[in-house]
C-alpha positions in Angstrom: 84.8 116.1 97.0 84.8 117.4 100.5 80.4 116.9 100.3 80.5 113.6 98.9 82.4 111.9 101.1 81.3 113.7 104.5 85.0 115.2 105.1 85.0 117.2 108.1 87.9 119.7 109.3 89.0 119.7 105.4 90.3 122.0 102.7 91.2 121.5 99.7 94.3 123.6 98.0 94.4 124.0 94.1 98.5 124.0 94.0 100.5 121.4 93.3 103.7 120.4 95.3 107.2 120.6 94.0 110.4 121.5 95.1 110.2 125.1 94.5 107.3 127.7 94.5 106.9 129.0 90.9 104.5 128.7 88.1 104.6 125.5 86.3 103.3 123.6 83.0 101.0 120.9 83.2 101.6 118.9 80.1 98.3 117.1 78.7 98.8 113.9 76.4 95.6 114.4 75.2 92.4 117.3 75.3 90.6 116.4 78.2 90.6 118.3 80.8 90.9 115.3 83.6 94.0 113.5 81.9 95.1 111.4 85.0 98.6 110.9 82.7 99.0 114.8 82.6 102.5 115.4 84.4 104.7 118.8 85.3 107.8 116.5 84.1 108.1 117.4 80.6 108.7 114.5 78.6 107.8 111.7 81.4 106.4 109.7 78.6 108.6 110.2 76.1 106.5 107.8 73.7 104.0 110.2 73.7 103.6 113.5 72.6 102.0 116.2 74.4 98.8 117.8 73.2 98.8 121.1 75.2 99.8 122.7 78.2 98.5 124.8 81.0 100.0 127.1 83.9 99.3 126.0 87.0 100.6 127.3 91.1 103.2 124.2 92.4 104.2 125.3 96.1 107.4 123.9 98.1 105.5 122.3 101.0 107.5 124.4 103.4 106.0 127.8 102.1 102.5 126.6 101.7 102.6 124.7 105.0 103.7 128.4 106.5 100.8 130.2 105.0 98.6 127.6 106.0 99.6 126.9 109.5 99.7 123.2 108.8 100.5 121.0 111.5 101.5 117.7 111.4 101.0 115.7 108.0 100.5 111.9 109.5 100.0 110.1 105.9 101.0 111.3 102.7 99.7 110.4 98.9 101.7 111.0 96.1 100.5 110.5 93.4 102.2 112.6 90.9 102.5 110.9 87.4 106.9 111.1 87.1 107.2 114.2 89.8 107.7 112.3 92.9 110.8 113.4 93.9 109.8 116.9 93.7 107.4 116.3 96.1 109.7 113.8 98.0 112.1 116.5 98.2 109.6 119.4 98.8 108.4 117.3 102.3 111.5 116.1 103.3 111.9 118.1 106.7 108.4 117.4 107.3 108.8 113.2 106.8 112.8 113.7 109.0 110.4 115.4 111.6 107.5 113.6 112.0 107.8 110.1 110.6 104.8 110.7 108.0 103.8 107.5 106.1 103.7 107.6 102.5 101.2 106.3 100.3 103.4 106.3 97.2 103.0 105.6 93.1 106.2 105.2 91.2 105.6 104.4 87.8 107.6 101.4 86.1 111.3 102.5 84.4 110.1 99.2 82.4 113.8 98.5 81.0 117.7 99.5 81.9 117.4 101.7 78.7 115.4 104.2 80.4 117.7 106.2 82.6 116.2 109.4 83.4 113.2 107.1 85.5 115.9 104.5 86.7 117.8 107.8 87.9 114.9 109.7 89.8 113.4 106.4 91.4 116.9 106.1 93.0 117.2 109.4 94.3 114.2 109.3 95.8 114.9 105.7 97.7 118.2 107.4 98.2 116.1 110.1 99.9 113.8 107.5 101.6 117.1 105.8 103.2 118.5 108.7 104.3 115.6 109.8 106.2 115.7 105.8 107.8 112.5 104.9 106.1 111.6 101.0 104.5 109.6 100.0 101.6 106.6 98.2 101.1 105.1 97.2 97.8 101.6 96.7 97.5 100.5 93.5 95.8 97.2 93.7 94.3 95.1 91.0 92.5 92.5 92.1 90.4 92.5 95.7 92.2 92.1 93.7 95.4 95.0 93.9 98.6 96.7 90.7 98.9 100.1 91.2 100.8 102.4 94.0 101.5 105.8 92.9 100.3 108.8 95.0 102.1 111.6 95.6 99.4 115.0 96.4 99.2 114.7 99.0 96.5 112.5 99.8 93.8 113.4 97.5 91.2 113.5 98.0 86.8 110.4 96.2 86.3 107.5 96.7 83.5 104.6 95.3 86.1 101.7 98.2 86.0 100.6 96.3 89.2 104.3 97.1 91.1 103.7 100.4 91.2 102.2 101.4 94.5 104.2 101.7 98.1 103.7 102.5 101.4 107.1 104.2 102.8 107.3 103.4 106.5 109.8 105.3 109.4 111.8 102.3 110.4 110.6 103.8 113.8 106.9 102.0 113.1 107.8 99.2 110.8 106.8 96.8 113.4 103.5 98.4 114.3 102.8 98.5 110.3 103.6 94.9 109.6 101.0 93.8 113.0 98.2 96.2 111.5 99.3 95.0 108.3 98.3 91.3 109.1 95.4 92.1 110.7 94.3 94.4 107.6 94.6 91.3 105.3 93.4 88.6 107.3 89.7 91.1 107.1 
C-alpha cells in the first residue's frame, strides 16, 4: 500500500481502534478473507449470520498513540463497519485537542425499529456536539462529489448514498465551506 501509492513518512499499524486495548473478534459474514462487511460489533447486521471469526489487536488511541509517539492526527477516516463510536470515543481527547477533521461512514439505521444503530449514531453526534464539532454530509452522484450538505443530526434514513460525513471543529467551518466551494466548482 505504502509502495503503490508513493507514501512517504508512513507506517502502517495492523491494530484496530476501539475504546479499550484488548483482544477482539472480527466477525466475517462470509469466508473471504477481505470481507469489507466484517465488523468487531457482534451482531451489526443482524440479518445476517456470521460465518467465522478471528482474533485480532484493537488499541485505545491513547495507548497506541503513546507507544508510537504520534503527534498530531490532522484528518481522520473511520471507516469501521457499526464500531464508530468506539473509535469516536477512543480519539476523543485527541479531536477536543487538536480539532482533527473527520472523514466519517455511518451506516443507515434504515427504520425507527432498529434501536441499537438509532442509539449509537446518537451518541456519537452527542459526542461530536460536545466536542463543538458540525456535520457535513457528502452527496454523491454516481460515486461522483456533488455538494457537501451541513446537517443537523444524522437522520433514520435507508439511502446507502447518506452515509459518508466530514465532521468539522466549528472552529474551521468557515474555512471548510470556502475550500469546499472551490473543491466542487473543479
Amino acid at each position: 500500500l505504502i509502495d503503490r501509492n508513493r507514501f512517504e513518512n508512513t507506517i502502517i499499524v495492523p491494530v484496530g481502534i476501539s475504546n479499550k486495548t484488548e483482544v477482539g473478534v472480527l466477525n466475517f459474514l462470509d469466508d473471504s478473507k477481505a470481507n469489507s462487511s466484517a465488523s468487531i460489533i457482534a451482531d451489526f447486521r443482524k440479518s445476517h449470520v456470521t460465518k467465522r471469526k478471528e482474533f485480532i489487536p484493537l488499541f485505545d488511541f491513547e495507548d497506541l498513540k503513546d507507544k508510537m509517539k504520534l503527534d498530531i492526527i490532522s484528518i481522520l477516516k473511520i471507516d469501521v463497519e457499526g464500531a464508530e463510536l468506539e473509535v469516536i470515543t477512543s480519539f476523543r481527547k485527541e479531536l477536543a485537542k487538536n480539532e482533527t477533521i473527520v472523514l466519517l461512514e455511518i451506516l443507515p439505521a434504515y427504520n425507527a425499529q432498529n434501536t441499537f444503530r438509532i442509539e449509537r449514531q446518537n451518541k456519537i453526534q452527542d459526542i461530536l456536539f460536545d466536542l463543538n464539532y458540525s456535520i457535513f454530509r457528502v452527496i454523491k452522484k454516481n460515486d461522483l462529489l456533488v455538494n457537501l450538505e451541513e446537517v443537523k443530526e444524522i437522520e433514520i434514513h435507508s439511502n446507502i448514498d447518506w452515509c459518508d460525513y466530514v465532521i468539522v471543529p466549528k472552529t474551521k467551518v468557515d474555512k471548510f465551506k470556502v475550500y469546499s466551494k472551490q473543491l466542487l466548482k473543479n
